[in-house]
C-alpha positions in Angstrom: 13.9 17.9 -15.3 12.8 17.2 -11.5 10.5 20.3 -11.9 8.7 19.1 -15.3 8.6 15.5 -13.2 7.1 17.1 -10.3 4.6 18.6 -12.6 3.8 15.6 -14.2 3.2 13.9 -11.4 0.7 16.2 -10.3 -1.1 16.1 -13.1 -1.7 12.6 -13.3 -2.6 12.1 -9.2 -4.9 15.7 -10.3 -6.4 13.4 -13.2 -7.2 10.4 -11.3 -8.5 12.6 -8.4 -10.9 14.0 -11.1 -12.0 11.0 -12.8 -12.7 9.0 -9.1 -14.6 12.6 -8.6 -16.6 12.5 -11.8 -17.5 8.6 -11.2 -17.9 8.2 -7.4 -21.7 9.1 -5.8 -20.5 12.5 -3.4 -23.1 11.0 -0.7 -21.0 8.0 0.0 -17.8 7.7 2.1 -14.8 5.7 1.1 -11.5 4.2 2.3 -10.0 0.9 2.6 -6.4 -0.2 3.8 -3.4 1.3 2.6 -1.5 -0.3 4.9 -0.7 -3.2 4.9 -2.1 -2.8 1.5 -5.7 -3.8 0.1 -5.7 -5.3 -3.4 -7.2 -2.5 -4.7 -4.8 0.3 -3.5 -1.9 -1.8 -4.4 -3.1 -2.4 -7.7 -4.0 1.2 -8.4 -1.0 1.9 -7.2 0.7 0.0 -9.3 -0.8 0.5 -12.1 -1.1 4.3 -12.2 0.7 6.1 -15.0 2.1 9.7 -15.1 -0.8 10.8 -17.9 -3.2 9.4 -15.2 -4.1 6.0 -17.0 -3.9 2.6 -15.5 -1.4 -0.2 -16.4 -0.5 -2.3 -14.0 2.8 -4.2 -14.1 1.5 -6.9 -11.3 -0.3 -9.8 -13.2 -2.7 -10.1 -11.2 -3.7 -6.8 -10.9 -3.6 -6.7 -15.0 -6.3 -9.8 -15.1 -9.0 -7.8 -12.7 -8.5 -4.8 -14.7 -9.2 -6.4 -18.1 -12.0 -8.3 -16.5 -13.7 -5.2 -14.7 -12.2 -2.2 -16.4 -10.5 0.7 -14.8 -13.7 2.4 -13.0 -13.3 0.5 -10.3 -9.4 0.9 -9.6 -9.8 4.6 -10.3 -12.3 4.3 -7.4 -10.0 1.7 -5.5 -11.4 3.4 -1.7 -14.5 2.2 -2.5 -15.1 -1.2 -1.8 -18.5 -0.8 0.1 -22.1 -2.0 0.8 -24.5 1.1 1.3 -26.9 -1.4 3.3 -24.1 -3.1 5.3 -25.2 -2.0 8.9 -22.2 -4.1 10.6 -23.6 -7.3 9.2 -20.6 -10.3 8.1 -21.1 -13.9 7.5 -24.4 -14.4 5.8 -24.8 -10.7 4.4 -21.5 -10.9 2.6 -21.4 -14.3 0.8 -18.2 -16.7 1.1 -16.2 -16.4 -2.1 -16.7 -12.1 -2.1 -15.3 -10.6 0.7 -13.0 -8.9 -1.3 -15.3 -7.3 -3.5 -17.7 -6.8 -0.6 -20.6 -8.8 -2.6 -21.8 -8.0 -5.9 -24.3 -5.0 -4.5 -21.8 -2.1 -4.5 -21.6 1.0 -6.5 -18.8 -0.5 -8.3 -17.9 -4.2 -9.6 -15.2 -5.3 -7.6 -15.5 -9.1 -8.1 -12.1 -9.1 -9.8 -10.6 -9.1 -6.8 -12.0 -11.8 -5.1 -9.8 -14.4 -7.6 -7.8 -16.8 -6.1 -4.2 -16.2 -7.4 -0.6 -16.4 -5.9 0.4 -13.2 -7.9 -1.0 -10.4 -6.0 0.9 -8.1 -4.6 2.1 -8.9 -1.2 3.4 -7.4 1.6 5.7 -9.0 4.0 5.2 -9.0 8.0 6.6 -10.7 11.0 4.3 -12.6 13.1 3.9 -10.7 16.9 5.4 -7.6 15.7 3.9 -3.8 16.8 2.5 -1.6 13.6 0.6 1.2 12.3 -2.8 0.0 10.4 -3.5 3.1 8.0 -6.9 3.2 6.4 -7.7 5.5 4.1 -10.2 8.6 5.1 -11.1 9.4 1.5 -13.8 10.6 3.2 -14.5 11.1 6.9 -17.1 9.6 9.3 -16.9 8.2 12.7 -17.0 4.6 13.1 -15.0 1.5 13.8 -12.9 -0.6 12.0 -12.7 -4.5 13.1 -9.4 -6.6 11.6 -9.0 -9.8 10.8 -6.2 -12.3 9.9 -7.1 -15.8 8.5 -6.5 -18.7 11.0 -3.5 -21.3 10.7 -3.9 -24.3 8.5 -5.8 -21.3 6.4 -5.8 -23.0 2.6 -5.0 -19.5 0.3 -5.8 -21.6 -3.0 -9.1 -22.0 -2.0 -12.1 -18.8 -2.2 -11.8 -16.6 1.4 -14.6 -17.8 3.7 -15.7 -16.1 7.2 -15.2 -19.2 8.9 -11.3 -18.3 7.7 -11.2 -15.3 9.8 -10.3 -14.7 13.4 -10.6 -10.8 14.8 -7.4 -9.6 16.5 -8.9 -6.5 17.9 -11.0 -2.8 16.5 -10.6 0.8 16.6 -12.8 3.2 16.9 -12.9 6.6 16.1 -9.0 6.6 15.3 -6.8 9.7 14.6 -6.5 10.9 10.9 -2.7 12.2 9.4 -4.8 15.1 7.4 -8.0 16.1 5.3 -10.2 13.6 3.3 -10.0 13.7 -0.6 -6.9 12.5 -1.0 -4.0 10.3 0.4 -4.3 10.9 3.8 -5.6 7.9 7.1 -7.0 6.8 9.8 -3.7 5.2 12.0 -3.8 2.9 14.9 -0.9 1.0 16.3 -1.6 -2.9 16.6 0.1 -6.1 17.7 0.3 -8.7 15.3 -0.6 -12.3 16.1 2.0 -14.9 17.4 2.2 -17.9 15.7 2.0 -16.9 12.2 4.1 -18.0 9.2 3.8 -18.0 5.4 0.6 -16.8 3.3 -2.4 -15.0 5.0 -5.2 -12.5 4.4 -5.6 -9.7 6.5 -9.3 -8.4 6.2 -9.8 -5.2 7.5 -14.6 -4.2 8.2 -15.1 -0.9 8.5 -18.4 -0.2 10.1 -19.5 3.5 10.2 -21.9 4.5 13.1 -23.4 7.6 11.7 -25.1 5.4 8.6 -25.3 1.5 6.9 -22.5 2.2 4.9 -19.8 -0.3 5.3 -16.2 -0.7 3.8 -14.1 -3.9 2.9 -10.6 -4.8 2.6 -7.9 -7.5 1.5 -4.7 -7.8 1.9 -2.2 -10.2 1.0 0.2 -10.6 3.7 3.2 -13.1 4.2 4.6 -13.7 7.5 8.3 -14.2 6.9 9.6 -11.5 8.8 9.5 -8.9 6.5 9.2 -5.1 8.0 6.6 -3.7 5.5 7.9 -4.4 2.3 5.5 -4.8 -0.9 6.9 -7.2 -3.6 4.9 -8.0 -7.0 4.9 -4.7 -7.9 6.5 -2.2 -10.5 8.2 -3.0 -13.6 10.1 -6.1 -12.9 8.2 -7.1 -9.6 8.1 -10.7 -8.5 6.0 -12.6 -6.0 7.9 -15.0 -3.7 7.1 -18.2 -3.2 3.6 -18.6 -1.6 4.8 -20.6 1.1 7.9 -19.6 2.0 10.7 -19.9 4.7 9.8 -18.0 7.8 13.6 -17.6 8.6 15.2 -14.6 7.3 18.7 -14.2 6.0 20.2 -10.8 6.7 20.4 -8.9 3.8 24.0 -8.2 2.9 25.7 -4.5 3.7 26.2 -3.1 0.2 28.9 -0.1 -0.7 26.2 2.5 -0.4 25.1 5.8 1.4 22.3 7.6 1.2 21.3 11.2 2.2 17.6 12.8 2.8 16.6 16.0 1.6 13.0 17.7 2.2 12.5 20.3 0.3 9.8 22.8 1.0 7.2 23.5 -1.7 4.5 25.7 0.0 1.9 23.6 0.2 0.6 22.9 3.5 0.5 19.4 4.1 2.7 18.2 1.7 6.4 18.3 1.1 8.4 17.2 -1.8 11.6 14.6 -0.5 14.7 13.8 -2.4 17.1 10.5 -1.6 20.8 11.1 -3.1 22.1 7.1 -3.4 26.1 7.0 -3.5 28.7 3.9 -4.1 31.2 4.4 -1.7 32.8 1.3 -2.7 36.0 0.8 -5.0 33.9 -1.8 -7.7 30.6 -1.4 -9.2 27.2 -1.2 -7.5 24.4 -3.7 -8.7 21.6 -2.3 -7.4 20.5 -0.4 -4.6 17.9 -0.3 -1.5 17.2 2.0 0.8 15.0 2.3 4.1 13.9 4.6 6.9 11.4 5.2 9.1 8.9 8.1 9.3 7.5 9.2 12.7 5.1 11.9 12.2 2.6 10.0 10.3 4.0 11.1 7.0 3.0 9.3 3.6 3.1 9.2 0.1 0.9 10.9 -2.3 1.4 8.7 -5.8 4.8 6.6 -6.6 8.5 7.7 -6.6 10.4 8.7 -9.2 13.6 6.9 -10.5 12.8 4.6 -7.9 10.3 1.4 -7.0 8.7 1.5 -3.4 8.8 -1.6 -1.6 8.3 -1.0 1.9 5.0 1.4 2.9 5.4 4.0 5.5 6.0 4.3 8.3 9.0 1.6 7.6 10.2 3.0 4.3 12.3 0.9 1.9 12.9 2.2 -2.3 14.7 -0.2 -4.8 16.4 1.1 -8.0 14.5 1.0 -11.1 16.3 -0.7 -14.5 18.2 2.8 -15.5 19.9 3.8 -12.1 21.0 0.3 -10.1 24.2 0.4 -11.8 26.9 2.8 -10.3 30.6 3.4 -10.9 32.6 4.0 -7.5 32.2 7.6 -6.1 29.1 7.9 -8.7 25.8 8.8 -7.6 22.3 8.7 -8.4 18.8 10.5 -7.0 15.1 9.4 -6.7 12.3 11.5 -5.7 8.4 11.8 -4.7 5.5 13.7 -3.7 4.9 13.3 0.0 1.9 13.9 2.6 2.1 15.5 6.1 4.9 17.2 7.3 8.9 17.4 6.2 10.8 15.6 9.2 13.1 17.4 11.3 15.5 16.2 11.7 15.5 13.8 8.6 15.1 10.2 9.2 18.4 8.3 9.3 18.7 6.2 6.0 20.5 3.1 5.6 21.5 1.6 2.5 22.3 -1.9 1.1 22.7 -3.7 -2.0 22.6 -7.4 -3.3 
């Protein structure tokens, strides 16, 4: 059965590759942030199915694609402005920054809605990590990041009077070749003084032409270490304003164990999680985490398993059919993977509600 999955799972990530390829212009260059995650790669994300159509489970994500279609999620890199030249506030109106204006290739204007639901991913304020932008495809250029200033209002359209830069990069390192789910990476500090709801916004300006990218992402400042919540089947978005303190999360009878398995294909590796209750009562549910430190990264979703936390701090959550485990029992989940298997494999922890 993992083989047929396996299988399956290429064909759909070989589908979508060929319908973006049929649909996007092959002059332009695209990529916007995979992590923390842009609307529109956390929606496709979401949303893509094994036979390589889009559903998305996130409501959100749902109302953008019935209002602009899938064309523009099967193109979800390319948020752009061919005539952009580095230009922000008066070039790209208040109210659009999301969808880059309404001058693109592609109609993107779904995404600018103001909505609580989006997927979100959770951060702690002064914290050290790795911005990854996708290279979808490569030019130099840099990339300029924003994070929406306090007292920021997020039930109100995005306006570049919201924004305040926290640095650029330019010219970063890429994890492998363009085409496919591979990044630019840069490490970054996070600003101090951050708590609750806020919008990072990521301009990539590319110095060999006009041709500029856009991104948004919904980020909460609650401590969080990565993790993405409104998404997959049964996903819920927390409270938009919520509690910056964190409560530990319990130590559940778990274990977990890593296996990389080698399928010749240079760049890629194909991973394998074993979950085990090593209690003496029933396990209700399941998480586990790690941390990648070769610049390694997923290429489509798990299997029997919902990601929740994006590389390079890992964290997968039982789906409906697996949570459930009688003592000694165990369960696996599995995925496609870019870059190269770890060695040794990352330590996992697990825990459970």
């Amino acid at each position: 059965m993992k083989v047929i999955r396996t299988a399956v799972l290429a064909a759909a990530a070989a589908l979508a590759m060929i319908v973006a390829a049929l649909v996007v212009p092959p002059a332009q260059a695209h990529g916007v942030t995979m992590f923390p995650g842009s609307r529109t790669f956390l929606c496709w994300q979401d949303g893509l199915r094994d036979n390589g159509q889009i559903d998305p489970y996130n409501p959100a994500c749902a109302a953008a694609l019935a209002q602009s279609g899938a064309t523009p999620l099967y193109n979800w890199f390319a948020v752009l402005r061919s005539d952009g030249a580095g230009r922000t506030s008066g070039f790209i109106p208040d109210g659009q920054l999301c969808s880059g204006g309404t001058s693109g290739p592609y109609d993107f204007t779904a995404y600018n809605a103001v909505r609580s639901d989006w997927p979100l991913t959770h951060l702690t304020s002064g914290a050290n990590i790795q911005i990854r932008h996708s290279n979808w495809a490569a030019h130099p250029g840099s990339f300029v990041y924003y994070v929406t200033k306090n007292g920021w209002n997020p039930n109100a359209p995005l306006k570049w009077s919201d924004l305040e830069s926290f640095g650029s990069a330019a010219n970063p390192p890429q994890s492998g070749g363009v085409g496919g789910l591979n990044y630019y990476y840069w490490n970054v500090q996070l600003p101090s003084g951050k708590t609750g709801r806020h919008m990072i916004y990521i301009h990539w300006i590319r110095s060999d032409s006009n041709e500029n990218f856009y991104s948004c992402s919904d980020v909460v400042f609650d401590g969080g270490n990565g993790e993405v919540t409104g998404v997959g089947p049964g996903g819920s978005t927390p409270d938009p304003d919520p509690d910056p303190t964190v409560t530990p999360t319990p130590t559940g009878a778990c274990a977990a164990t890593f296996r990389a398995i080698d399928n010749n294909w240079p760049g890629h590796f194909q991973g394998e999680v074993t979950v085990r209750n090593t209690g003496t009562g029933t396990l209700n549910g399941w998480t586990v985490r790690w941390n990648y430190t070769g610049g390694q990264g997923f290429e489509g979703s798990p299997w029997n398993a919902t990601l929740t936390g994006q590389p390079p701090s890992v964290a997968a959550k039982n789906v409906a059919h697996n949570g459930q485990l009688a003592p000694n029992a165990s369960t696996t989940f599995g995925f496609n993977a870019t870059g190269t298997a770890p060695s040794p494999v990352p330590a996992l922890t697990c825990t459970s509600p």
